[in-house]
N, C-alpha and C positions, 0 to 999 in steps of 0.2 A: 755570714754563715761559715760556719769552720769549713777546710779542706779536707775530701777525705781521698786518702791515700789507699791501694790495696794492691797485693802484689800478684800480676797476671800471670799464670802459668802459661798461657798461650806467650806471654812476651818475654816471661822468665826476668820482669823487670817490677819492683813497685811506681806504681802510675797514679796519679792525679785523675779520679773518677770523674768521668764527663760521660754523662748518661745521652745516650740517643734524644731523647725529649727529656728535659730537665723539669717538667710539670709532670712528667710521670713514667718512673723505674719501674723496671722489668726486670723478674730474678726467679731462674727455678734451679731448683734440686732436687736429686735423686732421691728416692722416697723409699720403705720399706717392702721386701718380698712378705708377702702374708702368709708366711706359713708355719711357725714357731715366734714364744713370745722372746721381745727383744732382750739382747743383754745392753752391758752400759757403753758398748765398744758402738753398737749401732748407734744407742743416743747421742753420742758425741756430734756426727752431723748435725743432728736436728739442736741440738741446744747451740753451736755455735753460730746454724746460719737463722736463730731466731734471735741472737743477739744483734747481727748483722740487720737482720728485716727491724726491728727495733729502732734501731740508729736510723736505717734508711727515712724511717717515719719521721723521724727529729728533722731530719734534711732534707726532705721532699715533700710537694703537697699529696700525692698519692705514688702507692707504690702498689705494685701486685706480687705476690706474694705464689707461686706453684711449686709444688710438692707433690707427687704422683703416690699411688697404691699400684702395686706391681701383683695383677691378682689371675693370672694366668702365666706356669711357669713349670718347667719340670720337677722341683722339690716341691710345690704344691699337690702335683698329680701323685706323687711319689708319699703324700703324707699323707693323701687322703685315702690311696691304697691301704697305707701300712695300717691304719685307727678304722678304717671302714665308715668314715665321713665322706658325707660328699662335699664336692669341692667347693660349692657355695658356702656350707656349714663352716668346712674350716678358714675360710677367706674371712666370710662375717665377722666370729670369731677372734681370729686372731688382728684381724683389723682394729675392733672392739677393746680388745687388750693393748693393742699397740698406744690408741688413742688417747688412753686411761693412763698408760707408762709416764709417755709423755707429758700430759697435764700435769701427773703429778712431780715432773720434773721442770713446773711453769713454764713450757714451752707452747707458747701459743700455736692456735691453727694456723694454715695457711690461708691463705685468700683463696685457692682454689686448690680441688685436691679431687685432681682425675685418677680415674682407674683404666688400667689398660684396656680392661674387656668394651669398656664402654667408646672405644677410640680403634677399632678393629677397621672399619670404613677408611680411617684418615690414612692408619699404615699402607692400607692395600693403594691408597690414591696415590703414597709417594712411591710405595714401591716399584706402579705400573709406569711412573714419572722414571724413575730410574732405569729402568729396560728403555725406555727412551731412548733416554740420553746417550744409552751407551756404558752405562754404569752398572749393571747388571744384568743377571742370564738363569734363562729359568732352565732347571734339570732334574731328571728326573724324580718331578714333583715339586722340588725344590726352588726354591729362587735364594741365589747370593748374589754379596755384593763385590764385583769385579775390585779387589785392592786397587792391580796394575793400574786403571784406568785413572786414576787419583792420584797425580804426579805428589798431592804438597801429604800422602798420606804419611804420617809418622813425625809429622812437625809439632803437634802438640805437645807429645810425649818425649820427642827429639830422642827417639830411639831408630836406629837404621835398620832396614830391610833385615839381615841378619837376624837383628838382637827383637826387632818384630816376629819374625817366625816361633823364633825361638822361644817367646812372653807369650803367645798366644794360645799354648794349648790346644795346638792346631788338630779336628779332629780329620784321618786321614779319610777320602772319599774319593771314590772313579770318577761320582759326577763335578766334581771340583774341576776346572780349569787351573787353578793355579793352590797352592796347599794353604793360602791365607786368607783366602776366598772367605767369608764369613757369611752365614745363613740370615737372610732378610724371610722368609717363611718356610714352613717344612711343612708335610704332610700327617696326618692325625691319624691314628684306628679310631674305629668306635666306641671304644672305650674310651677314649679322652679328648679333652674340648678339644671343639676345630670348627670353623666357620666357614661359610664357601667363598672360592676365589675363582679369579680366573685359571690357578693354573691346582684347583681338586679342593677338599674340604679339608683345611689344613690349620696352624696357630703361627703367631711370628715368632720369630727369633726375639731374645733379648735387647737386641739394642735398638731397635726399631721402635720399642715402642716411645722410647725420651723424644723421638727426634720427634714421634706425629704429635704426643701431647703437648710439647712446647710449643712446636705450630700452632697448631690451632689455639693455647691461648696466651700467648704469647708474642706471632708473629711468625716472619721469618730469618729475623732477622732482634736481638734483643738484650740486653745489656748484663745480665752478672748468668752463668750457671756453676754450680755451687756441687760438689759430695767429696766424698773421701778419695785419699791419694790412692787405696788401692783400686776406685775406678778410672786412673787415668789411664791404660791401656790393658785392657781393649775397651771398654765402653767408653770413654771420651771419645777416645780416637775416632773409634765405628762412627759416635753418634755427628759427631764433624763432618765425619766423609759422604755420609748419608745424606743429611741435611744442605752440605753446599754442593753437591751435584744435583740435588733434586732441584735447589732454588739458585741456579745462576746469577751471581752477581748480590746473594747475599751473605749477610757476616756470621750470621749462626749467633752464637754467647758472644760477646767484644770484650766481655773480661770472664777469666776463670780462676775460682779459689778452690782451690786442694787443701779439704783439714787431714791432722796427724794423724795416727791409729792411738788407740787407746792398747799399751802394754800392761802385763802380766807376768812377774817375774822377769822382765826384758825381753818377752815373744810376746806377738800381737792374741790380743784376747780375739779368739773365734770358736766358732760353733767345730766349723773341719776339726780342729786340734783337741776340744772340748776343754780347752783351760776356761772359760767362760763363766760371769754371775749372771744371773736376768737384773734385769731392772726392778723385778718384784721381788727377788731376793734379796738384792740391796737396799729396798725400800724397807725392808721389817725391820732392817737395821740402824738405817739413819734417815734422818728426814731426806725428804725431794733437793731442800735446796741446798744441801750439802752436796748431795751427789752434783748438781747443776756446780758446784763452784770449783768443785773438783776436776772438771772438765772441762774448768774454762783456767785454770789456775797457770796452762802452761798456754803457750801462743799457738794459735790454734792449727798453724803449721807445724808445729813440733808435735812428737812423740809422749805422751802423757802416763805417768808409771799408776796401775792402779792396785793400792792396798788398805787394808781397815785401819792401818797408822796412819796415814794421810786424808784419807776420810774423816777420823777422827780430829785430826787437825782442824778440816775446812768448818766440822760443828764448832771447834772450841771459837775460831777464827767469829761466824753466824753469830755465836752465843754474846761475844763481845761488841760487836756491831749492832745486837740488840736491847743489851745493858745501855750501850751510851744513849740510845735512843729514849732510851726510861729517863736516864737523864736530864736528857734536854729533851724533851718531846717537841716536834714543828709541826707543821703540816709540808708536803716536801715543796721543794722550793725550785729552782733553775740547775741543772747540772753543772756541776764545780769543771773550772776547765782542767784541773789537775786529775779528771777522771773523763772528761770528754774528750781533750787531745789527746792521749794514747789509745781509746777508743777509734779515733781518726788516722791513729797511723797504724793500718792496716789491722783494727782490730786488737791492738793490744794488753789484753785483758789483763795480763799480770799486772802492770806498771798501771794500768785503773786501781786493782786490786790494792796497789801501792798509796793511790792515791783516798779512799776508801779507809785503808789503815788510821792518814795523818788527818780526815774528818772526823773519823771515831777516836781518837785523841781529843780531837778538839772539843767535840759534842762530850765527853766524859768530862770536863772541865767545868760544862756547861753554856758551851758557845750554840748559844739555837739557831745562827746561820749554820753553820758547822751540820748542826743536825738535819737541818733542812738540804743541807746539799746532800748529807748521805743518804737519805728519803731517797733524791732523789733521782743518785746514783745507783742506788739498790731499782728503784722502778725500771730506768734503763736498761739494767744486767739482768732482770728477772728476777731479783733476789731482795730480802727484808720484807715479803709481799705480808706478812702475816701481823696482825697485833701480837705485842711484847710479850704478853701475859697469854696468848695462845700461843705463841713460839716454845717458852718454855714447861706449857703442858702437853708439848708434842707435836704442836701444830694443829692438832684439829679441835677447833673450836664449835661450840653447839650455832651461832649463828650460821657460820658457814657451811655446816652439815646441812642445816635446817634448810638454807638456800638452793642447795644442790637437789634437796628429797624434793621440794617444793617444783624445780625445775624438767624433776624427773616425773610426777605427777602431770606438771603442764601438755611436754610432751606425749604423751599416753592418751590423753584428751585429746590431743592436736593429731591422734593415730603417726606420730614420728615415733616408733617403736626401736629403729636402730639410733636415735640419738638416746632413747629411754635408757637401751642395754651398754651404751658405753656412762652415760653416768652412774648405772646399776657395778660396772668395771673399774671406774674412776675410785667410787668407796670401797669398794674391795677390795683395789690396791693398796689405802691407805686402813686398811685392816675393820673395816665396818659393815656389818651387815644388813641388809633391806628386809623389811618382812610385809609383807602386802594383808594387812585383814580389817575384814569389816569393813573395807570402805577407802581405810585409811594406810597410811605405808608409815612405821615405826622404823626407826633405827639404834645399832644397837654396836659396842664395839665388840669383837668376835676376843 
């Protein structure tokens, strides 16, 4: 079995992955806020660590796979106000849309994929764990998390005391004991969710909710957590100091990988700043799996430039690795180590990319190993998922429509109504419309 290498931001070193049980990895990330649909700076995570879970499958007999829905949250309350939805409405919703984004960026699900609301019990068990300890202090309604008491806090991020205050956005309050004190629960009006506690009818803070859903399934202790660099202080941090005070003597994540921001003009694409595309805006324009190669094109710690020249690159790039494949058509075969070893060293997807290039060389010649390796290298990445002759009609081919309506019919039957509405969201991303009559569900391109 190849080695695989990945470099720990906890150790700030590339390591030799040695999994807690080698029969079976553990690995969760940070997952989306539901309450606007995504742009492509969000998907970056998700398509990185579903190359990552990908690979892990090639390496291990089983892997679990967690990914959270973050669906209680002050921009939720704040968007359900401003559109006069309720908060269910817009969570489902943009949930729905998120799930469709993704797909269509062949980003598989995860294995498990909790939502906060449904994990309210577990926070409030660590958090009453944490008053315990000594690690936090309930006030005035409130409960945070004592920093001070957390001698190794800021090792993650290897930021000091100082340059911590100073990153955190600290909001100032009387009932704070110390100003970096960070909110494990607050108190709710009636107007907006809040669940009972011991200490009033309140919602958690942010970062509490990672530590309870890894717990619980996960463990307490578990081998990769995975999101972008700009969660590495304060929510890594939090969710560290949280988790190894409440569970004494365990390791929390034993590896941590931090991806790049996806830039714009050389500032990070975000919503705050509005420089941003959605994912469904860039989808009108280019296929899924361009956008996906695009955002794997640079190393996934690194900074990623995005614009429609480069876009436009990764389709011509697609379009030739599907040429050769017309070529020499295979069935895919074993993946080439010339695209598995840099895959193994920590991910490195360009120099696959590289590798990818000199089999579609080959496979254009006519080599059917050749092709077979890039099958198979495309299956690994996510990418070449589509028949020849559907790629170049756009990608959406009448079987696999047909498949999709068929699936969405099952469900409906099966009364699963929210898997119905995210396939109903999946074709609408890709520009198709559902019409229900007579019985039957026709489809149609808009």
């Amino acid at each position: 079995m190849p080695v695989l290498r990945l470099h720990n931001s906890l150790t700030r070193t590339r390591e030799v992955f040695a999994p807690i049980d080698p029969g079976h990895v553990r690995m969760y990330v940070c997952g989306p806020t539901v309450y606007d649909l995504a742009h492509v700076g969000n998907a970056r995570p998700v398509v990185v660590f579903d190359v990552l879970a990908r690979l892990l499958r090639r390496l291990y007999p089983k892997v679990t796979y967690v990914r959270n829905i973050t669906d209680v949250d002050d921009k939720i309350n704040a968007r359900a106000a401003a559109s006069g939805e309720s908060i269910g409405s817009v969570t489902a919703r943009t949930a729905a849309d998120f799930h469709a984004d993704m797909a269509a960026l062949g980003a598989l699900p995860p294995d498990v994929e909790p939502r906060a609301t449904e994990h309210i019990t577990d926070m409030i068990t660590i958090i009453e764990r944490l008053i315990q300890n000594g690690h936090a202090y309930a006030a005035d309604g409130h409960v945070l998390f004592s920093v001070a008491s957390f001698a190794e806090y800021g090792h993650l991020s290897g930021r000091s005391p100082d340059d911590l205050l100073a990153g955190a956005r600290v909001e100032v309050a009387t009932y704070k004991e110390n100003p970096g004190d960070f909110v494990l629960w607050k108190p709710s009006t009636d107007d907006l969710p809040g669940w009972d506690s011991p200490w009033g009818r309140g919602r958690p803070g942010w970062h509490i909710e990672c530590s309870a859903m890894s717990w619980r399934h996960l463990g307490e202790s578990f081998d990769i957590h995975g999101g972008g660099n700009d969660l590495l202080f304060p929510h890594h941090e939090n969710e560290v100091a949280q988790s190894l005070c409440c569970f004494p003597g365990s390791t929390f994540a034993r590896v941590w990988l931090h991806n790049g921001m996806l830039n714009i003009n050389g500032t990070k694409m975000s919503k705050s700043l509005g420089n941003f595309f959605t994912v469904r805006d860039v989808l009108a324009k280019a296929p899924g799996e361009a956008i996906r190669m695009l955002l794997l094109r640079g190393h996934y710690a690194s900074t990623v430039e995005f614009s429609e020249d480069l876009l436009a690159d990764c389709k011509r790039d697609l379009d030739r690795w599907y040429r050769a494949l017309e070529r020499a058509p295979a069935a895919a075969g074993e993946v080439p180590a010339s695209v598995m070893a840099p895959l193994c060293d920590d991910l490195n997807t360009p120099l696959a990319f590289a590798g990818m290039h000199a089999l579609a060389d080959a496979a254009m010649a006519g080599n059917t190993e050749a092709s077979a390796g890039l099958r198979a290298a495309g299956d690994l990445l996510g990418l070449l998922q589509y028949d020849s002759t559907a790629w170049f009609r756009g990608g959406d081919d009448a079987a696999e429509i047909d498949a999709l309506v068929q699936a969405r019919i099952d469900a409906r039957k099966e009364r699963n109504f929210a898997r119905a509405d995210e396939i109903r969201a999946e074709l609408a991303a890709r520009g198709l419309a559902l019409e229900d009559k007579g019985g039957a569900t026709i489809w149609r391109r808009e």
